[in-house]
C-alpha positions, 0 to 999 in steps of 0.5 A: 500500500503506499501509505506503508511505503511512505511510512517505511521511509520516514521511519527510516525502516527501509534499507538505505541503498534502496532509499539512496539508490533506487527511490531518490536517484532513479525513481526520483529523477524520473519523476522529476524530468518527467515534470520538467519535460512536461512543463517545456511542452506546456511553456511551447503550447504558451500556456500560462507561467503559473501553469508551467511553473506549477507542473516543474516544481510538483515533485518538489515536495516529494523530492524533500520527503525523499531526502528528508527520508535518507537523512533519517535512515542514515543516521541511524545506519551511521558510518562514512557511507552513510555521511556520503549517501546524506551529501548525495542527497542534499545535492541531489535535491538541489539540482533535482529542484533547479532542473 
């Protein structure tokens, strides 16, 4: 159900390589360049700013639950891998926000 998988993840329940490597990276990305391809059609098609700037930043929220989600369950996991997976995240929002 997909309340326990956002449940899974706040509570840090979830292995972190999977959160880190398959959720935010892939599934992540995914979903953000999808939006972001999205919101060009509608920006060619002229449709309204508010409009196309609405679709781009829609993953937004998602994308802060996710790395929200890896610091969490990195530091409960602890150790250097997990420290680098937490950077990783940060950056990754940073430019999943700006693309």
């Amino acid at each position: 159900m997909i309340t326990d998988f956002f449940r899974a993840r706040w509570r840090g329940a979830a292995p972190l390589d999977r959160l880190f490597w398959r959720d935010m990276l892939l599934v992540g990305t995914a979903i953000s360049l999808a939006s972001s391809a999205l919101a060009l059609v509608l920006l060619g098609l002229k449709l309204p700013l508010w409009l196309v700037l609405t679709v781009h930043f829609l993953p937004v929220p998602y994308n802060i639950f996710l790395t929200i989600a890896v610091w969490r369950t990195a530091e409960k996991a602890g150790g250097f891998k997990a420290q680098l997976m937490m950077l990783g995240s940060a950056l990754w929002l940073i430019a999943a926000a700006v693309v």
